[in-house]
C-alpha positions in Angstrom: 37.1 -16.6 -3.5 39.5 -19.2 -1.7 40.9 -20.6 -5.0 41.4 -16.7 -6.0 43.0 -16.0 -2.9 45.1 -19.1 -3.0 46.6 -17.8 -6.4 47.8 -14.6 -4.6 44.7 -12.0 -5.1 43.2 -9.4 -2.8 39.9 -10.3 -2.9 36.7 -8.2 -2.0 33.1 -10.1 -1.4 30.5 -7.7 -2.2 26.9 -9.3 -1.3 23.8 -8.4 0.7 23.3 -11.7 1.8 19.9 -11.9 0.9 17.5 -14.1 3.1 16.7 -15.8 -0.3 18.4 -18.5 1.8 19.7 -18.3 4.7 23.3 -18.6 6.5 24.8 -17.8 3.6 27.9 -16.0 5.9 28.7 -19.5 6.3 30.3 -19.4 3.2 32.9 -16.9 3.8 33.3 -17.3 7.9 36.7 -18.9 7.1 38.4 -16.6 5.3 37.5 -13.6 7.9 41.4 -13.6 9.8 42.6 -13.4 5.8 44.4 -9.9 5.8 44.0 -10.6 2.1 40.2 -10.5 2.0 37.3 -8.0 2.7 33.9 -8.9 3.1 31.5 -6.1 2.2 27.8 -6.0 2.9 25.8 -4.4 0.6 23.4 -4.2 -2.2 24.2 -4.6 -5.6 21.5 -1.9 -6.3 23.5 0.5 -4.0 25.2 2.3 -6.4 27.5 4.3 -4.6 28.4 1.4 -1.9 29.5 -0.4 -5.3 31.5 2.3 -6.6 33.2 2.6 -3.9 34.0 -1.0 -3.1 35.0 -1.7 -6.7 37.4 1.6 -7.0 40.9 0.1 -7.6 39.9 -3.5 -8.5 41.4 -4.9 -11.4 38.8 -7.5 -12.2 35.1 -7.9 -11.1 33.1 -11.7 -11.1 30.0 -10.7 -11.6 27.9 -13.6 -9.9 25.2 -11.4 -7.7 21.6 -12.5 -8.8 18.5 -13.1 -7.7 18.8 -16.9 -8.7 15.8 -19.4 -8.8 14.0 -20.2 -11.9 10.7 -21.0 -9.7 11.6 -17.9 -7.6 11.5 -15.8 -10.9 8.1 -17.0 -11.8 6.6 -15.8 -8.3 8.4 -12.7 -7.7 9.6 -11.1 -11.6 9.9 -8.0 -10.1 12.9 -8.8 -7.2 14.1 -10.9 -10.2 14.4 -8.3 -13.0 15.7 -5.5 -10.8 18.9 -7.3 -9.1 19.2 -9.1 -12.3 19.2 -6.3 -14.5 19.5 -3.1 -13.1 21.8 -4.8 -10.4 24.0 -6.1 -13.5 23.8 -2.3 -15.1 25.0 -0.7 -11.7 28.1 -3.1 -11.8 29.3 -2.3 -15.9 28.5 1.6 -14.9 30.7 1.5 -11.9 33.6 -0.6 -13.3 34.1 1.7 -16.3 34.2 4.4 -14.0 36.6 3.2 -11.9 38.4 1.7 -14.9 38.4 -2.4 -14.4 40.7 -4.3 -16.4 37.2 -6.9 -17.0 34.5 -8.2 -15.9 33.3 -12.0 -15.9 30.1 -12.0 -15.8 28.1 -15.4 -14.8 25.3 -16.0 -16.8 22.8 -19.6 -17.1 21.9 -21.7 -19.9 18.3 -20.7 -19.2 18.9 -17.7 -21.1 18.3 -20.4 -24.5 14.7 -22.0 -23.4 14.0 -25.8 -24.5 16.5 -26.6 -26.4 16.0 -27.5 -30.5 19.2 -29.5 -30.5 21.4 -30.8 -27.7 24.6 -30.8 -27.0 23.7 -26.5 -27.3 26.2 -24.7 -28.4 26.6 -20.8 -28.1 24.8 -19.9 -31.1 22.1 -21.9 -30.1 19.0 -19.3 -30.5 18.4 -17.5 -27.2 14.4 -18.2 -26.0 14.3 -18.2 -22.5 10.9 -19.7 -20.9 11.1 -17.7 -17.3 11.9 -14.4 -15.7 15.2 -15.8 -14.6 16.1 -16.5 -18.1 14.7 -13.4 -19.7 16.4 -10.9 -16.8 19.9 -13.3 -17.5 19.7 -12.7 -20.9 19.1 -8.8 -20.7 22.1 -8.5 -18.6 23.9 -10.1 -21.4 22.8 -7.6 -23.4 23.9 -4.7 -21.4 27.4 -7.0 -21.3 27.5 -7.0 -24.8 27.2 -2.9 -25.3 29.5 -2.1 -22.8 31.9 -4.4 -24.3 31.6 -3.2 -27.9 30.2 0.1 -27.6 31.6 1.8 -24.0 34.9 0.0 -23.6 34.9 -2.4 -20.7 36.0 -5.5 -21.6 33.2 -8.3 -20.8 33.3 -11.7 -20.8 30.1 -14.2 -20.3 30.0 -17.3 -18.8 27.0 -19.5 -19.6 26.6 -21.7 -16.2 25.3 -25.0 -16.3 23.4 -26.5 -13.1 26.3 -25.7 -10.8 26.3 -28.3 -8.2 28.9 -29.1 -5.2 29.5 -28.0 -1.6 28.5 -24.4 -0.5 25.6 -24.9 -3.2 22.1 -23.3 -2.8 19.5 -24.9 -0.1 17.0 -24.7 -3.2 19.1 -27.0 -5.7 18.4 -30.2 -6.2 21.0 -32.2 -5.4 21.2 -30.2 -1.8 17.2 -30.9 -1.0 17.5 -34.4 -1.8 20.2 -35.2 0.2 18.2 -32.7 3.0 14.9 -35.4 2.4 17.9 -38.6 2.7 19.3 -37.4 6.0 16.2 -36.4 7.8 14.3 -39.4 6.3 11.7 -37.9 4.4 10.8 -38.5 0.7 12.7 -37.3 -2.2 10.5 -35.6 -4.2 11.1 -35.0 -8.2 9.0 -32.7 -10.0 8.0 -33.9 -13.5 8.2 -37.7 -14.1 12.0 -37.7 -14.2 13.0 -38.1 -17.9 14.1 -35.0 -18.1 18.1 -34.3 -18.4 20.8 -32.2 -16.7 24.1 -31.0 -17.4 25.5 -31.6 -13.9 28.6 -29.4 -13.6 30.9 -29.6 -10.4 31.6 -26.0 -9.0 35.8 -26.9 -9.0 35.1 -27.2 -12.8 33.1 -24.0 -12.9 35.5 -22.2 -10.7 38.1 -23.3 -13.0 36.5 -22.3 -16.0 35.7 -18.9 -14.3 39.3 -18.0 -13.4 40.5 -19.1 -17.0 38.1 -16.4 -18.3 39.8 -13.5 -16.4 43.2 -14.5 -17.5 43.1 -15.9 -21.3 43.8 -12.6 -23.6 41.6 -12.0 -26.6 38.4 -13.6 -25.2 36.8 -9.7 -24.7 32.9 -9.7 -25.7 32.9 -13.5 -25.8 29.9 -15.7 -24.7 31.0 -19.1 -23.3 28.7 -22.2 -22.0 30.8 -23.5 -18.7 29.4 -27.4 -18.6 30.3 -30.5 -17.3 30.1 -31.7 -21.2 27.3 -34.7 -20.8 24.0 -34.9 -19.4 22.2 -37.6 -17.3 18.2 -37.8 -16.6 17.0 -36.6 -13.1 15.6 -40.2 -12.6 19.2 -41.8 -12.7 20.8 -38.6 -11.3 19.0 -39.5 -8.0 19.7 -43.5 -8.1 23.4 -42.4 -8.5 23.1 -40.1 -4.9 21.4 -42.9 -3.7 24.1 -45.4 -4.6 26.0 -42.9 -2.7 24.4 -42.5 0.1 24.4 -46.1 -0.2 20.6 -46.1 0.2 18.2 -48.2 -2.1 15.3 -48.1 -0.1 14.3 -44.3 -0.2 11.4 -43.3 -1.2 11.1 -41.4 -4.2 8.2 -39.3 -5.4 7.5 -37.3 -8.2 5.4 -34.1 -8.4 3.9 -31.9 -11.0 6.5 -30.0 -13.1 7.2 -26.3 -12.1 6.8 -23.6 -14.4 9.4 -22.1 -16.2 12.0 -25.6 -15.7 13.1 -26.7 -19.2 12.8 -30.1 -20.3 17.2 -30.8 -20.8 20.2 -29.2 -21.1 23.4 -29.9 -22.2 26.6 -27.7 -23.1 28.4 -27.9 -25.9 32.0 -26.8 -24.2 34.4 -26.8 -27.6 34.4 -23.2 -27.6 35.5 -22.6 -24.1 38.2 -25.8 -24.3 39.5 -24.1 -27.5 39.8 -20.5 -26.3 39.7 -20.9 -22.3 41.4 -24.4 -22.3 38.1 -24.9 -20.3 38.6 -28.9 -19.0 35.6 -30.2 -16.9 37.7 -33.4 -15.2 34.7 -34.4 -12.4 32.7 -37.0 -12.7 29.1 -37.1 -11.8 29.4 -40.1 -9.0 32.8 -38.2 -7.8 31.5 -34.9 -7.1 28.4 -36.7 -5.3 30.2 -38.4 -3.1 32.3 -34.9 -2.2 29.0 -33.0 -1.8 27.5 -35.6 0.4 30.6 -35.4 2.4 30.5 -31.7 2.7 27.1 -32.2 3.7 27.6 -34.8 5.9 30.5 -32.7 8.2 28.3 -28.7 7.8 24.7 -29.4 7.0 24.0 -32.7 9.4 
């Protein structure tokens, strides 16, 4: 929203601010004197709240979820009903009030373990949890109202979004949590496993790039910070950061439904969206713990 507004937009943020985690308004408390932005609070599964809120937008992000790939295994109800019927409410009300497009965000869990990595887009689609599987099905509904109703849809495939403002229930945010109040940072598998840690400028970027390239309607895009790293050197690097050695690190079982790597293949989206990841693992850590350091501490 604040790099939208800085380009010029009206902006309206439609969210219910779920207590899925808490003091999320923190997020938007800046921009409340912005005569340029509203803030409305509401359900996405409020249909007629929605209509109304979108009528006379030219563009919609689509980024309401129910996020949480452990969340999803627990509760696949919540899951598949903001997911999916919440992503059905938002195509039904922008054709009727005749968007321009919608971006929607979707994950790379919608592919499952991957068979080859880096994965591009036309890597088969097998999602392992209810996050994935309710992701996925919101494509679809993307994909018909694009091709068969009208309403010109773009999907973003995001890949582990990371940065300040980021979810308490992400990684990088508990871990630096356990640093600052001294307790144990806990990884759950043995830590081979591989992320494609992408720094939310460079998905914010990417996201923006969607909504103003032509000729990208329909089109399925992985948003990636182009490499991966293993969780196990992931959290040396934070350390190094934090410049820490000494903390204690401990590894739990693996969680249901977490693949074992991902990685994005990005040549689509820097050929068609001139898509260009420029953050560097070690520099977006060190501006997250920052962030951190000055809201969260």
């Amino acid at each position: 929203m604040d790099k939208l507004l800085e380009l010029g937009n009206r902006v309206t943020s439609y969210d219910n601010f779920d207590k899925y985690y808490l003091d999320k308004e923190k997020n938007i408390r800046h921009l409340a004197k912005n005569k340029h932005f509203k803030s409305v609070n509401a359900d996405v599964l409020d249909y007629e709240t929605l209509l109304q809120s979108i009528k006379g937008a030219d563009l919609i992000f689509h980024l309401a979820a129910q996020p949480g790939v452990r969340f999803s295994m627990e509760h696949p109800t919540k899951t598949t009903r903001v997911n999916v019927l919440g992503t059905l409410n938002v195509l039904k009300a922008a054709k009727e009030a005749g968007v321009k497009r919608v971006i929607f965000a979707s994950t790379s869990s919608v592919y499952g373990e991957a068979k080859v990595l880096p994965i591009n887009e036309e890597h088969p689609t097998k999602p392992i949890s209810v996050y994935g599987a309710s992701k996925l099905a919101a494509e679809k509904y993307c994909q018909v109202f694009n091709d068969q109703l009208g309403l010109p849809v773009v999907m973003l495939r995001y890949h582990t979004v990371y940065g300040p403002r980021q979810r308490p229930d992400m990684a990088f945010h508990k871990w630096i949590k356990s640093y600052f109040e001294h307790k144990p940072i806990a990884i759950y598998g043995d830590g081979t496993q591989s992320r494609d840690f992408t720094f939310v400028n460079d998905i914010v970027q990417g996201t923006i790039r969607a909504a103003e390239v032509g000729d990208v309607d329909g089109e399925i895009f992985n948003l990636g910070g182009g490499s991966n790293v293993t969780v196990n050197d992931a959290v040396q690097l934070l350390l190094k950061e934090l410049d820490q050695d000494a903390a204690q690190v401990v590894y739990e079982s693996a969680k249901l439904g977490d693949v074992s790597d991902t990685h994005a293949n990005i040549e689509k989206a820097r050929k068609m969206l001139d898509f260009n990841p420029t953050t560097r693992l070690q520099d977006g850590l060190k501006c997250y713990i920052e962030w951190y350091s000055k809201y969260c501490v």
